[in-house]
N, C-alpha and C positions, 0 to 999 in steps of 0.2 A: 559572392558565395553566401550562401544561406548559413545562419546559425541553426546549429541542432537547440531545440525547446521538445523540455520533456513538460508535461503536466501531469501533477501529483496530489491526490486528495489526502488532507491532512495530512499537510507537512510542517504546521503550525510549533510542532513536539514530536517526541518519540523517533520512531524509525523516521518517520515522513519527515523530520527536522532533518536527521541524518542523510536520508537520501537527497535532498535536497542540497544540503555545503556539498557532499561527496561529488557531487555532478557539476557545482560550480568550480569545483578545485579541477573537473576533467574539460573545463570550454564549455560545459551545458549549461544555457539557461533553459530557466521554469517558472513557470506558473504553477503557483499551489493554492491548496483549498484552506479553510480553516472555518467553524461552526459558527462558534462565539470570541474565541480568546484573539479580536483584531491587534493587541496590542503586543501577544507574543509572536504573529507573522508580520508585525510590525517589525519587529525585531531581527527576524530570519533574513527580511528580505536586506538588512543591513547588515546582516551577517555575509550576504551574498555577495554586493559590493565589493563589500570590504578585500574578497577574495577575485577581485575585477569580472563577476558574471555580472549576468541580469537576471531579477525575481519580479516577479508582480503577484502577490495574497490576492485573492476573490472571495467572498463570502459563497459559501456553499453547506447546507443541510444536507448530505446523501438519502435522507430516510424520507425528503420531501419531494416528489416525480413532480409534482405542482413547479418545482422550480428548474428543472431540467434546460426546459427550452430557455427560458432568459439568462439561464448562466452561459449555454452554447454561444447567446448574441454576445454576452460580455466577453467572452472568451475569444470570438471571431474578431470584436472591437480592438484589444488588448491586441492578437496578432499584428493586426495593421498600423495600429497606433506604437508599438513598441518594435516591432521587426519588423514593418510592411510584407508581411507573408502573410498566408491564408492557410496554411496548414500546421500541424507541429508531429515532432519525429518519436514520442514516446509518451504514453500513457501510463502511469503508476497508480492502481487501486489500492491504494494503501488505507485509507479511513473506514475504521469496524470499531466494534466495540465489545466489551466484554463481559458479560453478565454471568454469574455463576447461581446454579440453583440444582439439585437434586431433579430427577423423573417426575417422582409423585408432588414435588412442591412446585412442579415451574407451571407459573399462570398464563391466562395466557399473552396477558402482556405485556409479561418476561420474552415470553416466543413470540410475538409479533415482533417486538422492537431488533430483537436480535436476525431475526428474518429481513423485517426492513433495511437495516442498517448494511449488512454485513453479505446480501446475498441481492436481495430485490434492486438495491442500490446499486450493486457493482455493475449488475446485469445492466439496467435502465441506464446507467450513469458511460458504461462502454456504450452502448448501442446511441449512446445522442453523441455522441462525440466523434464516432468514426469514421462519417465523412470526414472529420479534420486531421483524420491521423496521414500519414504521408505513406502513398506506395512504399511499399520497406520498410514500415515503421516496423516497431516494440510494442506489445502490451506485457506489461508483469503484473499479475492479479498476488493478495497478499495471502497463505491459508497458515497454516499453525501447526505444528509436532501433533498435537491431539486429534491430527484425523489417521494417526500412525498408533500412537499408545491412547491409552484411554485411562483417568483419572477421575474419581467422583464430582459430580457439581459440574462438567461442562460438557454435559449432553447434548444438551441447543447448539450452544456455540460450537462445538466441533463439527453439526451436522452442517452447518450454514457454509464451515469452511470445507466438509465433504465436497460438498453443491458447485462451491467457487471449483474446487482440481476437477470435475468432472465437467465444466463448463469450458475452464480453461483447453481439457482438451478438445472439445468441440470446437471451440473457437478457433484454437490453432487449424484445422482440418478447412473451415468455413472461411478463414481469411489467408489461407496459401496461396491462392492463385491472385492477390495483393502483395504479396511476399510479406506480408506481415508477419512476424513468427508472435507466439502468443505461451507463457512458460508462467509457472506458479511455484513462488517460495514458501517455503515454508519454516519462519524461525522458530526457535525453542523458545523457553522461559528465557525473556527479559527485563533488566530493569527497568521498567518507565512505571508512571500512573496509570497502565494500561490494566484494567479490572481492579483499580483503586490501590495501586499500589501493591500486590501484595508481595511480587515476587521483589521488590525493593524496598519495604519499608518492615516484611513481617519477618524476622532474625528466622525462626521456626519453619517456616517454607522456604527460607532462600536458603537453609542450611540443608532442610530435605531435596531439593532438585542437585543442590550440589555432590550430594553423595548420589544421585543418582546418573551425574552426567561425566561421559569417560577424561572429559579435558578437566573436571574437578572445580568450575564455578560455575554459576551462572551467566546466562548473554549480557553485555551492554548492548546499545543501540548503535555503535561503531562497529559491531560486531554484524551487523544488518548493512547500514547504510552503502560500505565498500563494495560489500557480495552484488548489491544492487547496480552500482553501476557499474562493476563491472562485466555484469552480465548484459548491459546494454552496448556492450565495446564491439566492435565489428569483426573481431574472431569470431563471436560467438553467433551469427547470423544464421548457420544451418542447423543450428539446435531451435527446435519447437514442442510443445504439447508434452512437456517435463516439470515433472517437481521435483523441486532442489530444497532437502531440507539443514537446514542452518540452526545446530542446535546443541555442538558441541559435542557431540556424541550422545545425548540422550537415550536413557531406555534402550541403551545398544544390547 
């Protein structure tokens, strides 16, 4: 019998950490990405053991299409070499990143990198990958509360993640008759270094989301990583072309 392998970009930290145990504690292993920091998916993939799955980190740039195709052979390699199969059952676009800047001040390359990163990337980085997805598989693309409210300073980034929910549903519609279903989370403000920390280290903004979110704190990254795989469980198989947002009640 086949093991389910999900693959996950940037799962190094953050959600992408989280998603990543959560799926070894459910029988899934994964293959994750990770930029520069080899030595915290060093870590992960020892974290996965430990919880008797399997991990294997890949180095992967998303913002680099130059490297598309040799990550696919590593990724094909890795299959065979680690579960002798040629396919895997779940894709997680989880690696973006976050830049904030006002209208009048974003240059433009503030809005390239966040275009590359967060949109051009998911786009290019699914489409090299899905001949390896499995009839039936999952794709979950990652997008943000901010394409629902709207907040100063993440103009760019909210549009990029507009771009990902409306690709998402396309993608769902273009990959149904693969049964692949294809669905877009969308968490709220969480703790990580995600936009430099801010919803975690600045007392001043994690106190203002708190008043503004109806559960009364802000997200951790457990607060992510569960919802994830649980939405990859096989209840959930006739749900496609949905945003699910995770955010504690935000701006309700």
């Amino acid at each position: 019998m086949n093991k389910r392998i999900a693959v996950i970009t940037g799962g190094n930290r953050g959600l992408g950490k989280s998603t990543v145990l959560c799926l070894a504690k459910q029988n899934v292993d994964c293959i994750f990405t990770y930029r520069r920091h080899e030595k915290e998916a060093k870590e992960v993939v020892k974290q996965v053991q430990d919880l008797g799955s399997k991990a294997v980190a890949l180095q992967l740039d998303v913002s680099d299409m130059l490297g598309f195709e040799d990550f696919a052979q590593q990724l094909q390699n890795v299959l065979r070499t680690h579960w002798q199969q040629s396919e895997f059952d779940y894709l997680i676009n989880n690696a973006g990143v976050g830049l904030t800047s006002s209208f009048v001040d974003t240059s433009e390359s503030t809005f390239d990198t966040l275009i590359n990163i967060n949109l051009r990337g998911v786009f290019f980085v699914t489409q090299t990958l899905l001949p390896f997805i499995k009839h039936g598989g999952r794709i979950i693309n990652l997008s943000s509360g901010l394409t629902r409210f709207s907040l100063p300073g993440h103009i760019t980034y909210a549009m990029t993640k507009g771009a990902i929910e409306v690709m998402t549903r396309y993608l769902a519609k273009e990959l149904a008759p693969k049964n692949i279903t294809v669905n877009v989370v969308a968490p709220g403000a969480i703790e990580t270094d995600f936009g430099n920390g801010a919803v975690r280290d600045n007392d001043e903004v994690n106190a203002f989301i708190t008043s503004q979110t109806a559960m009364g704190r802000v997200g951790v990254t457990d607060d992510i990583g569960p919802m994830i795989a649980n939405l990859l469980a096989d209840e959930n198989r006739w749900m496609t072309g949905q945003r699910l947002e995770v955010s504690g009640g935000m701006y309700m």
